[in-house]
C-alpha positions as CSV (number, residue, x, y, z in Angstrom):
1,X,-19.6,2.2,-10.9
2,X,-23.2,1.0,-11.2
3,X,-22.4,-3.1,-11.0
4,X,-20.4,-3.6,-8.0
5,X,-20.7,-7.4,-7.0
6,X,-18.5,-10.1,-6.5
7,X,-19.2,-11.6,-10.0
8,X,-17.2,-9.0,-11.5
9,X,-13.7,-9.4,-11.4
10,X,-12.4,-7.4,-13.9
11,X,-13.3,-4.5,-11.7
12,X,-12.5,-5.6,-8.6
13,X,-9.0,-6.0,-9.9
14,X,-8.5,-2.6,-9.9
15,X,-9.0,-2.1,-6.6
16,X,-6.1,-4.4,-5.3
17,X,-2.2,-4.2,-5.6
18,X,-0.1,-6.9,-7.0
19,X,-0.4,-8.6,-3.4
20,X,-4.2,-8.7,-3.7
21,X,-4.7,-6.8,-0.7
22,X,-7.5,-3.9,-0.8
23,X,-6.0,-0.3,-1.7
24,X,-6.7,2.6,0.3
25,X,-9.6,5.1,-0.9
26,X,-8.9,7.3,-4.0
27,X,-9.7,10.8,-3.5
28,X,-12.5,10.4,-6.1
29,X,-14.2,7.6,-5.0
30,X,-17.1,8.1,-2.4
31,X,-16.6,5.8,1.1
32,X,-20.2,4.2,0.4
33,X,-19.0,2.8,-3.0
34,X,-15.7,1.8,-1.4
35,X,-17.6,0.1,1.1
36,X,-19.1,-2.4,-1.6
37,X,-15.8,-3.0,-3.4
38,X,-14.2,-3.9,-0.1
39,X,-17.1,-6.0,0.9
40,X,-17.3,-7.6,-2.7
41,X,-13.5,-8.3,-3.3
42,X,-13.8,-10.0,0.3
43,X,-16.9,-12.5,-0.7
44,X,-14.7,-13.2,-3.3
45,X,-11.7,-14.3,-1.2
46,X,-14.6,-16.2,0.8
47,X,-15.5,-18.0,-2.4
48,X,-12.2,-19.0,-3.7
49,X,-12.2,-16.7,-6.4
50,X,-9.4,-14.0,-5.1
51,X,-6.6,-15.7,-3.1
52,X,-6.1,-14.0,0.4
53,X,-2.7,-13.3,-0.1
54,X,-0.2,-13.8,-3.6
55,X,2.1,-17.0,-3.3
């Protein structure tokens, strides 16, 4: 979990359901690390490259 940015998408994806909305926090995962996923996968909705919502 050491490169959490917007420019990697493969992770990101892991962190959404098949709606591409965020998932709640895993038990293992810390709330500052979630933090950054959230805020990454939501630059990436802001830059086109994660649709806000699944058509």
């Amino acid at each position: 979990m050491k490169n959490i940015n917007f420019k990697n998408l493969n992770l990101l994806k892991k962190f959404m359901n098949n709606f591409f909305k965020i998932k709640p926090r895993k038990k293992n995962i810390k709330v500052k690390i979630q933090k950054k996923i959230s805020k990454a996968i939501k630059v990436c909705r802001f830059l086109s490259l994660f649709p806000y919502i699944n058509e």
